[in-house]
C-alpha positions as CSV (number, residue, x, y, z in Angstrom):
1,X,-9.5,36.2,-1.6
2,X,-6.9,35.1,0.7
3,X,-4.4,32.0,-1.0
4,X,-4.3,28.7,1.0
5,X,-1.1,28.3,3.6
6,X,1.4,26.4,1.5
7,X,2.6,23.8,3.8
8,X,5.4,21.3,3.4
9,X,5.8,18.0,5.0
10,X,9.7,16.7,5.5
11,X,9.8,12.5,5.4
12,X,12.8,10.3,5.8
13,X,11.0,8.0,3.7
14,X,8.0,6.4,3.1
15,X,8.2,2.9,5.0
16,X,4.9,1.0,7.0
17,X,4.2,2.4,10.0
18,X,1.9,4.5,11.9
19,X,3.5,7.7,12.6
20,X,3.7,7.7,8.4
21,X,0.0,6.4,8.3
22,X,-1.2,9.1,10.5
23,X,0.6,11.9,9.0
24,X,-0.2,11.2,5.6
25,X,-4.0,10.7,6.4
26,X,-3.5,14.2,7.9
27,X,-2.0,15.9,5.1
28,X,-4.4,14.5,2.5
29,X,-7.4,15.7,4.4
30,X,-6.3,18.9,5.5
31,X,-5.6,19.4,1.4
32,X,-9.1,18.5,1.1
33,X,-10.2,21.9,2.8
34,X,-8.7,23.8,0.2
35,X,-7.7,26.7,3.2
36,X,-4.2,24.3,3.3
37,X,-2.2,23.5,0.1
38,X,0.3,21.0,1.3
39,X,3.6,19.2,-0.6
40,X,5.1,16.9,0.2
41,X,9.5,16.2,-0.1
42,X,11.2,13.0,1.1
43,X,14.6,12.5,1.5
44,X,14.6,8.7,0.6
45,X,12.5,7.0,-2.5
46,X,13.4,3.4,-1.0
47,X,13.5,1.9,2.2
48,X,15.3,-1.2,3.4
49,X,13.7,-1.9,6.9
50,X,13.1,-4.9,8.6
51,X,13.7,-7.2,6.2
52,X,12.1,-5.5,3.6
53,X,12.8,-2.9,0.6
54,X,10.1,-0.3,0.1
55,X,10.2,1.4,-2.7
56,X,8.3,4.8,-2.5
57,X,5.9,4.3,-5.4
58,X,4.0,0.9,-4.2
59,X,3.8,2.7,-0.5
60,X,0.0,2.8,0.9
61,X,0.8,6.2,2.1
62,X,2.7,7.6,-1.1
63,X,-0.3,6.6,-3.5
64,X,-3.2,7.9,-1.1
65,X,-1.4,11.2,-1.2
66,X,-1.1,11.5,-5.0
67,X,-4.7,10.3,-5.0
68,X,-5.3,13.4,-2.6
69,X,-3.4,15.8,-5.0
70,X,-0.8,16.4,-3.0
71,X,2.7,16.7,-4.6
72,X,5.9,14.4,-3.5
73,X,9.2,15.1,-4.4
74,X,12.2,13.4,-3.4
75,X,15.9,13.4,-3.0
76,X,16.1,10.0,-4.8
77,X,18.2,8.2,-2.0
78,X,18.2,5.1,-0.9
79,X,17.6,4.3,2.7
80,X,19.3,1.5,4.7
81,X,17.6,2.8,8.0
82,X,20.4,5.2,8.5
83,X,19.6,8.2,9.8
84,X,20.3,11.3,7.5
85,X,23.6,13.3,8.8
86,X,23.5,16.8,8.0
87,X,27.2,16.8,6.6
88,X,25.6,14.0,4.3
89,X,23.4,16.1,1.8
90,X,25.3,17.2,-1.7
91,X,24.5,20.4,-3.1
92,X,22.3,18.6,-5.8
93,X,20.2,17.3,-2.8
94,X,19.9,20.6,-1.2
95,X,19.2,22.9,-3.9
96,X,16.4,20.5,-4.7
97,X,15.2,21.1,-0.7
98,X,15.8,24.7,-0.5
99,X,13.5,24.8,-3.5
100,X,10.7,22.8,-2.0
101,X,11.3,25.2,1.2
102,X,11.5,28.2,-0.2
103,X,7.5,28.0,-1.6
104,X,5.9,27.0,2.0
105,X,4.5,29.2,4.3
106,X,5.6,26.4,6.8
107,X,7.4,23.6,7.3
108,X,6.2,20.0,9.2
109,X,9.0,17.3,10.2
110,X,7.7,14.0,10.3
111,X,9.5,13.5,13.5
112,X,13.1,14.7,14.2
113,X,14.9,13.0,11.7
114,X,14.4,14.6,9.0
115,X,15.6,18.0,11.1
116,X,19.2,17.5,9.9
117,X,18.0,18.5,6.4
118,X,17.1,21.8,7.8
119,X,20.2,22.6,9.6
120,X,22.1,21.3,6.2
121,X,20.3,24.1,4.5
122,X,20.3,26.8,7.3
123,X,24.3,26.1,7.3
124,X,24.1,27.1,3.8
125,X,22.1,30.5,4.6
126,X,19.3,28.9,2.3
127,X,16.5,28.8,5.1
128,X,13.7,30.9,5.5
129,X,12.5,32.5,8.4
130,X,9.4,30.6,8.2
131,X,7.7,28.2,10.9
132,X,9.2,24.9,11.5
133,X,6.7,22.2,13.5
134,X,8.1,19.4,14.3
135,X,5.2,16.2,14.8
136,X,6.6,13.8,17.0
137,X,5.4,10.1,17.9
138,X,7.4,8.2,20.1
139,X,7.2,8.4,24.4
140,X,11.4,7.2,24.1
141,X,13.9,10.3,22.1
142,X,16.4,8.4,23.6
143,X,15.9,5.9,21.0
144,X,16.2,8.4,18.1
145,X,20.0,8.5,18.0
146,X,21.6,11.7,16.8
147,X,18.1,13.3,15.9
148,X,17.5,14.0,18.5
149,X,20.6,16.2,19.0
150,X,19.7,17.5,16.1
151,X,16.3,18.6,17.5
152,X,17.1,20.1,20.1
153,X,19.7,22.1,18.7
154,X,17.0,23.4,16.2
155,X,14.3,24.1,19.1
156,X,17.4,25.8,20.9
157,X,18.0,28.2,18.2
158,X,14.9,29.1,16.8
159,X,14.8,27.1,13.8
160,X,12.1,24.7,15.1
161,X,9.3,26.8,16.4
162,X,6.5,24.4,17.9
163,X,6.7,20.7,18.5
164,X,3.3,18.6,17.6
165,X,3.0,15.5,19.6
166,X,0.4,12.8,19.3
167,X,0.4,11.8,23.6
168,X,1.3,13.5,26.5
169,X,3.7,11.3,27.0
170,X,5.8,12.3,23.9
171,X,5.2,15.9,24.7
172,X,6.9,15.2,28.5
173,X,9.6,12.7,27.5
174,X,11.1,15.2,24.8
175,X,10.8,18.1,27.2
176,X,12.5,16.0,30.0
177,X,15.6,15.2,26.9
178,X,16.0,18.7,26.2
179,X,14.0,19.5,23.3
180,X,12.2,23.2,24.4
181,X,11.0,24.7,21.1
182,X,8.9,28.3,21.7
183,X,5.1,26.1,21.4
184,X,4.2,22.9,22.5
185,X,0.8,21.3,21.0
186,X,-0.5,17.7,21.8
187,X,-2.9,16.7,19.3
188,X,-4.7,13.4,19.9
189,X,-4.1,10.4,17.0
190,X,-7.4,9.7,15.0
191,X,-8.7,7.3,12.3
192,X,-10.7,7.5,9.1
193,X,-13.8,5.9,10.8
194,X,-15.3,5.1,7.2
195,X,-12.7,3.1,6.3
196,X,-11.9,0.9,9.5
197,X,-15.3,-0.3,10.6
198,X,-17.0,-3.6,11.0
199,X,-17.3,-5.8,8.3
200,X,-20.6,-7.5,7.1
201,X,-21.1,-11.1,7.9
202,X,-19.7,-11.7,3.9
203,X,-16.7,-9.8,4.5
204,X,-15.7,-11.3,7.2
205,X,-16.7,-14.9,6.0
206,X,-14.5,-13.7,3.0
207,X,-11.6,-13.0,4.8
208,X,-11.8,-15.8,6.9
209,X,-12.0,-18.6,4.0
210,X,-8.9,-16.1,2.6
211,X,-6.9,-16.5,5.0
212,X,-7.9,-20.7,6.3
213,X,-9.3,-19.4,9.3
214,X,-12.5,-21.4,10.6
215,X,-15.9,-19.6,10.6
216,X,-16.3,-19.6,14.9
217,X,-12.4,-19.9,15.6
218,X,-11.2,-16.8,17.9
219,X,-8.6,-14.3,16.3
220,X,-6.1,-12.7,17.7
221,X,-4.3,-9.9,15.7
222,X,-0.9,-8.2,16.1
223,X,-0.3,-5.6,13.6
224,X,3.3,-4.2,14.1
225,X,6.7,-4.4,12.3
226,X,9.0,-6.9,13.3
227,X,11.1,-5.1,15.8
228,X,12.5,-5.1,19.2
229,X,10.9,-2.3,20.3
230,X,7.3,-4.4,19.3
231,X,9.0,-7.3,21.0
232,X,7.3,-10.0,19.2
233,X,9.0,-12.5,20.9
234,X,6.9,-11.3,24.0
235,X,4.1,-12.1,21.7
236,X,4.8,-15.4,20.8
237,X,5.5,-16.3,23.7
238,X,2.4,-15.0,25.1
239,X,0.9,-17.3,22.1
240,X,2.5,-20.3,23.1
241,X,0.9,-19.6,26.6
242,X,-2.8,-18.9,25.3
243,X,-2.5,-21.4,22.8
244,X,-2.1,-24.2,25.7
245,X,-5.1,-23.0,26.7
246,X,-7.1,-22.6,23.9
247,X,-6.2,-25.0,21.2
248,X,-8.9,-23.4,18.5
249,X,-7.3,-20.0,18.2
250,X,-5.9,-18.6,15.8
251,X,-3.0,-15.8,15.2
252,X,-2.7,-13.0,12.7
253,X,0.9,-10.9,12.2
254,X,1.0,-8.0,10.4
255,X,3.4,-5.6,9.6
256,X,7.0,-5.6,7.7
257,X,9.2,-8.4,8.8
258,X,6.4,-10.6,10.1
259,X,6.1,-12.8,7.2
260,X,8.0,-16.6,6.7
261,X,10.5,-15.2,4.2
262,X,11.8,-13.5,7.6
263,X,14.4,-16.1,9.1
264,X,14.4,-14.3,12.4
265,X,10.7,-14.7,12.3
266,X,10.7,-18.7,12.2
267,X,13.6,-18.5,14.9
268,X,11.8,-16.7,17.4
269,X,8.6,-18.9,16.7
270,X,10.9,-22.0,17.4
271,X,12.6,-20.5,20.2
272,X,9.1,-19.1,22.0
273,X,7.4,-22.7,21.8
274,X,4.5,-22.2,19.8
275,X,3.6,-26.1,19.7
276,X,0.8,-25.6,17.1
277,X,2.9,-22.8,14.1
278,X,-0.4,-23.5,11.7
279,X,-2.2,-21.5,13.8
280,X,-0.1,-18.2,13.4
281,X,-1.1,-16.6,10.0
282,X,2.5,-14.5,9.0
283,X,0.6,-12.1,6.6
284,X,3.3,-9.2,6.2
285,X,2.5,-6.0,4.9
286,X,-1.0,-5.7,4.1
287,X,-3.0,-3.1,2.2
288,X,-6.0,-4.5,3.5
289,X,-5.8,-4.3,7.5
290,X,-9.4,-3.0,7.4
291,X,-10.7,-6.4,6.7
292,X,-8.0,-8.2,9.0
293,X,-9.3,-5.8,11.9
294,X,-12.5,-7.3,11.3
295,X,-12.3,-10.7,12.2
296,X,-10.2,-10.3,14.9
297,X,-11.0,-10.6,18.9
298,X,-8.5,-9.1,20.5
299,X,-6.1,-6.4,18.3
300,X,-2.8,-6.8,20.4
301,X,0.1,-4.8,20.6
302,X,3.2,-6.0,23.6
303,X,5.4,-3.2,22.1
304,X,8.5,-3.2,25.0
305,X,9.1,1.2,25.0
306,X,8.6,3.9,22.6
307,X,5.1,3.5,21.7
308,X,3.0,7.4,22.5
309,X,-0.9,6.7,20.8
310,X,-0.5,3.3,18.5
311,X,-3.2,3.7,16.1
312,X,-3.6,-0.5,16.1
313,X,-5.2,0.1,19.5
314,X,-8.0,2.1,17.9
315,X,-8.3,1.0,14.0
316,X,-8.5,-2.5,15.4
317,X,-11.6,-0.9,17.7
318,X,-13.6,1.3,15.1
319,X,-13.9,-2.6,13.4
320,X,-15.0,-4.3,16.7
321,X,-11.9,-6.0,18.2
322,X,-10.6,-5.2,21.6
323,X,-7.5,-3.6,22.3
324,X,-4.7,-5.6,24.4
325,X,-1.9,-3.9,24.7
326,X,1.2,-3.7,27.2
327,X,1.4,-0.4,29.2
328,X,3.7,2.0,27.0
329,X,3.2,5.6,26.3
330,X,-0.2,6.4,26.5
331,X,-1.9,3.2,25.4
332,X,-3.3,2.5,28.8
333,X,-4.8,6.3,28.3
334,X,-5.9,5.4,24.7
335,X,-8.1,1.9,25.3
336,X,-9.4,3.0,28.8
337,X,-13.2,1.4,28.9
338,X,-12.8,-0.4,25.7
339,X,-9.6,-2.6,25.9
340,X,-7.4,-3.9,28.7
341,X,-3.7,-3.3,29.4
342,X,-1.0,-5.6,30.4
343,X,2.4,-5.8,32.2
344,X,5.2,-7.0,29.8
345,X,4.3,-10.9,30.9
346,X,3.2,-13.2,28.8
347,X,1.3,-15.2,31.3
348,X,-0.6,-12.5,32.1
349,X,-1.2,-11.2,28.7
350,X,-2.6,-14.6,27.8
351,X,-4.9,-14.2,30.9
352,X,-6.1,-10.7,29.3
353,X,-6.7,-12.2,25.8
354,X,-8.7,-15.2,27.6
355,X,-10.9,-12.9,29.7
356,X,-11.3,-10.5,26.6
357,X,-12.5,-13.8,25.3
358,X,-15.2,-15.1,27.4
359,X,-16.6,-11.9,27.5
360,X,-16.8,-10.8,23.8
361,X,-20.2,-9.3,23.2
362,X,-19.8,-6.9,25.8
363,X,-16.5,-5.6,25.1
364,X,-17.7,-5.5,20.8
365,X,-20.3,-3.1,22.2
366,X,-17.8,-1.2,23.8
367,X,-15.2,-0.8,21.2
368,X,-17.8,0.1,18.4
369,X,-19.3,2.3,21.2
370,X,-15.7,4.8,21.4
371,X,-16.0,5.1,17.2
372,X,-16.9,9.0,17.5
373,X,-14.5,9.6,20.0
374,X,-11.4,8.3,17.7
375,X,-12.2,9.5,14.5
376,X,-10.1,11.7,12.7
377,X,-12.1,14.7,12.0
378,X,-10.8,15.5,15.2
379,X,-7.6,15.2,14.6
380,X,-7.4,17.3,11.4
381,X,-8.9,20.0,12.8
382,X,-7.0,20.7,15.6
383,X,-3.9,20.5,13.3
384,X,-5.8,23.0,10.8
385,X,-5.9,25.4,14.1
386,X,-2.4,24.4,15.3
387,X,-0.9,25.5,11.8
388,X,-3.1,28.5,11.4
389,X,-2.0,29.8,14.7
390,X,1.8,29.1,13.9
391,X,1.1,31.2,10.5
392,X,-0.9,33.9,11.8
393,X,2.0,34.6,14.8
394,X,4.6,34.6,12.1
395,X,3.5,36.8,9.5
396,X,2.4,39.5,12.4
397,X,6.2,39.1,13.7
398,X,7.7,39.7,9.9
């Protein structure tokens, strides 16, 4: 009997987000088939990101690995959203990598920053010829700083072998920046559909006396860290324009940074002209977003660039909400007949959430409608076939 193809992930860290929630998701499910044993090795064991340290142990995405059986090993650093430098890692650090490398079959990047780790180590002569897949998440490299240098230097030199990328659009905007490794595979983002579904009338009553929120008020949700490239100033302000409107809304923010311990928070609420603030529910990082998903309306994202498939768009969907979302990366693509998409106005994205609004049934319907279409089973197994291939192609070349 064959063994399983031993695959290890690279992670800068493990901080909210959704490239991390949709890699992690991945791993642990492709470890569930038992053809794929996967590890996994971050450089960082804390995060300071917007506003926020994140230590690695009370992470969502660290424990549902462990719970998966997957292993994590770290490098013990501590993060202050710098990216790693090559030059950076001792030779305690890199012993523990080579290590970790040295007992895969084949090596996935959580996106390019972690690359410099593997140029660190092939500088040292301490990295195997094995496959390298980079899985990338963002329509805007441009944005990644010296990573992605560091990328495509590695696709360049046959170091990284095959990029992974959620939307077409990442696929074509790292092509267009240089980054040509050997294979190219877009693999579509999808959700754990038995987790993010509608809620039953108690759950959402629940969650609704939870949170203050009255039983027929309208809910509008933004789940997204606090950070330019979210722009939730474009979202507040799109608040304060909807809010004029329609007095008995309310407004749920999710993500690290949007909670009132963030100063910058309050200041762009004052400075956007929300006249009614006890209407916008500051929740932070949540474990629960199933249940926040649920009561909502609209799910909205106004993120300004970088966005490639935001899973908000289509966790807030499998529970019933409609997607709003600015046109960025492939969003549009993502919510076509079940959400609406917006120019970066907050006038007009008011307008969106107002008609999403008036026609609510309809649009439910839709959303719950597109639930086989986004779930993750999907997903894993094109990933399965993606890393099999990438395997199969190298042992035949050795």
């Amino acid at each position: 009997m064959n063994r399983p193809t031993r695959v290890l992930s690279l992670y800068e860290g493990f901080f909210a987000g959704g490239a991390r929630i949709l890699h992690s998701d991945d791993v642990a499910g492709l470890h569930a088939t038992r053809e794929q044993q996967h590890g996994v090795l971050t450089i960082a064991s804390a995060v300071r990101r917007e506003s926020t340290r994140q230590p690695m142990q009370s992470d969502p995405r660290y424990r549902r690995l462990v719970r998966a059986g997957v292993a994590v090993d770290t490098l013990g650093r501590e993060s202050f959203g710098e990216v790693p430098d090559p030059s950076s890692f001792t030779d305690a650090e890199l012993r523990v990598a080579a290590d970790a490398v040295s007992r895969a079959d084949l090596v996935l990047s959580l996106k390019e920053q972690p690359i410099g780790l593997l140029l660190a180590l092939r500088e040292r002569g301490w990295m195997p010829q094995i496959p390298v897949a980079t899985c990338l998440h963002r329509s805007d490299p441009l944005h990644s700083g010296p990573a992605l240098g560091w990328l495509a230097e590695a696709a360049r030199t046959g170091l990284v072998t095959a990029t992974i990328s959620c939307a077409d659009s990442t696929s074509d905007a790292y092509a267009r920046a240089g980054v040509h490794a050997a294979e190219r595979f877009v693999i579509a983002n999808g959700i754990d559909t038995k987790r993010f579904r509608p809620g039953t009338r108690g759950q959402v009553a629940a969650t609704r006396r939870r949170l203050g929120i009255p039983s027929t008020a309208p809910v509008i949700v933004i789940a997204a860290r606090f950070d330019a490239m979210k722009d939730p100033g474009l979202f507040l302000r799109a608040v304060a324009e909807h809010a004029r409107r329609s007095p008995g809304t309310h407004y749920v923010l999710c993500g690290a940074g949007m909670t009132w311990q963030n100063a910058a928070l309050e200041e762009l609420v004052a400075q956007s002209e929300v006249a009614t603030p006890d209407r916008l529910h500051a929740l932070g990082i949540r474990d629960d977003m199933p249940s926040i998903y649920q009561i909502a309306d609209v799910v909205a994202l106004t993120s300004a660039f970088g966005e490639a498939s935001p899973l908000c768009l289509i966790e807030g969907a499998a529970c019933g909400a409609t997607p709003v979302t600015t046109d960025v990366g492939d969003a549009a693509r993502q919510i076509d007949g079940i959400g609406v998409a917006t120019p970066h106005d907050p006038r007009a994205i008011a307008d969106a959430w107002t008609w999403v609004l008036e026609r609510r049934a309809d649009l439910r319907a839709a959303a719950l409608a597109a639930r086989a279409r986004i779930g993750r089973d999907r997903m894993i197994g094109e990933y399965a076939a993606a890393m099999d291939a990438l395997h199969r192609r190298s042992a035949i070349a050795a």
